[in-house]
C-alpha positions in Angstrom: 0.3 -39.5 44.5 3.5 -39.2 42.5 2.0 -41.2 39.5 0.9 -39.2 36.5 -0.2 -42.4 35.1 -3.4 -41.6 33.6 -6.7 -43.9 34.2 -9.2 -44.8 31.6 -12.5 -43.9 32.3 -14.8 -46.2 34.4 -11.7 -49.0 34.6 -9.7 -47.8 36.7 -6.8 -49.6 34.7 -3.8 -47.4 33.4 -3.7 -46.7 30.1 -0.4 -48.5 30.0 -1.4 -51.4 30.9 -4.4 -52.0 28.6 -3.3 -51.7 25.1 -6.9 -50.9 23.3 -7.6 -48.1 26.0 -4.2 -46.6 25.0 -5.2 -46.9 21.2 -8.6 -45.4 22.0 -6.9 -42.8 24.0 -4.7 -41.9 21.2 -7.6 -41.8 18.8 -9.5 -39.5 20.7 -6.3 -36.8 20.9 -5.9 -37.3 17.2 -9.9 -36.3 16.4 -9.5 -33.7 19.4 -6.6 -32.0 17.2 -8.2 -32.2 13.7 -11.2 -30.7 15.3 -9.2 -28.0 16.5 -7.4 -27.7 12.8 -11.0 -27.9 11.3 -12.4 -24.9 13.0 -9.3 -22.5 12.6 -9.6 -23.8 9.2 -12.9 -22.5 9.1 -12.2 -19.0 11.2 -9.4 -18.5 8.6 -11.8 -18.9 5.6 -14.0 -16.4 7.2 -11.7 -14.1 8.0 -10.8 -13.6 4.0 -14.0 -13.5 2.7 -14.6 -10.6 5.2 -11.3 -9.0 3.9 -11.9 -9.6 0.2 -14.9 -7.9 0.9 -13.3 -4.9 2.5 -12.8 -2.1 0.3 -11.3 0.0 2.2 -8.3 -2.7 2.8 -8.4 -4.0 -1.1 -7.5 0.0 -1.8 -4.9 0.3 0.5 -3.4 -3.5 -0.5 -3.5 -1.9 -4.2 -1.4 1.3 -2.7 1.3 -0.9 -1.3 1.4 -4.0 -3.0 2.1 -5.8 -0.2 1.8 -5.7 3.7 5.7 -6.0 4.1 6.0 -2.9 2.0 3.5 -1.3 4.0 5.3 -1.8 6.9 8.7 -0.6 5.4 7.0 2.6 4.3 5.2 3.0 8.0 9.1 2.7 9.1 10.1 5.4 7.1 7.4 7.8 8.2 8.1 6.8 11.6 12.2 7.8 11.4 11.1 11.3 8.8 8.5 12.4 11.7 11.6 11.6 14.5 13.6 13.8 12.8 11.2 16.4 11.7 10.2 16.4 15.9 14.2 17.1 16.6 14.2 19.8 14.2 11.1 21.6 15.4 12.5 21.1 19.0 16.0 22.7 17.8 14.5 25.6 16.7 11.2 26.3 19.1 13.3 28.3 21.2 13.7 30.7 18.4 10.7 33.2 18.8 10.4 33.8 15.0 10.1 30.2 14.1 7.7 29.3 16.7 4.6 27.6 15.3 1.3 30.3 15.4 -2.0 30.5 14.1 -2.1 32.9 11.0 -4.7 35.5 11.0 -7.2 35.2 9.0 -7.0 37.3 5.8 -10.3 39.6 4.8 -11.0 40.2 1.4 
């Protein structure tokens, strides 16, 4: 029960000791694999047409030039919106400078 010697099919033989079922065996991981490259090949193709054809990501791709500096802009939203949060905590004791909703003005 300790043997991870694997069997072929229908033989009962171990792979090891029969040369062609080892070469067969082999084969069939090899095709397994490109299968597997074939269809992410395939999901990856599809996956850029539907982007290319997204206009609303083609706009914002023309706004940044790139995703990395998309992401560096995102990261200095992210550390002016930190600090903009410690400032209004600083100061939302302060009565005056408390946030309010303004009247609306009549004509």
């Amino acid at each position: 029960t300790g043997s991870r010697r694997a069997s072929s099919p229908g033989s009962g033989q171990a792979l090891e000791d029969d040369p062609e079922a080892l070469k067969m065996h082999v084969l069939r991981l090899i095709q397994d694999r490109f299968r597997g490259y074939e269809q992410m090949v395939f999901g990856l193709k599809k996956r850029v047409i539907k982007a290319e054809n997204d206009e609303e990501l083609m706009t914002t791709m023309r706004k940044f030039g790139s995703v990395t500096a998309m992401l560096e802009n995102a990261q200095a939203l992210s550390v002016e919106n930190a600090m903009l949060r410690l400032r209004e905590q600083r100061y939302d004791s302060d009565p005056l400078l408390r946030r309010r909703a303004c009247p609306s003005v009549s004509p």
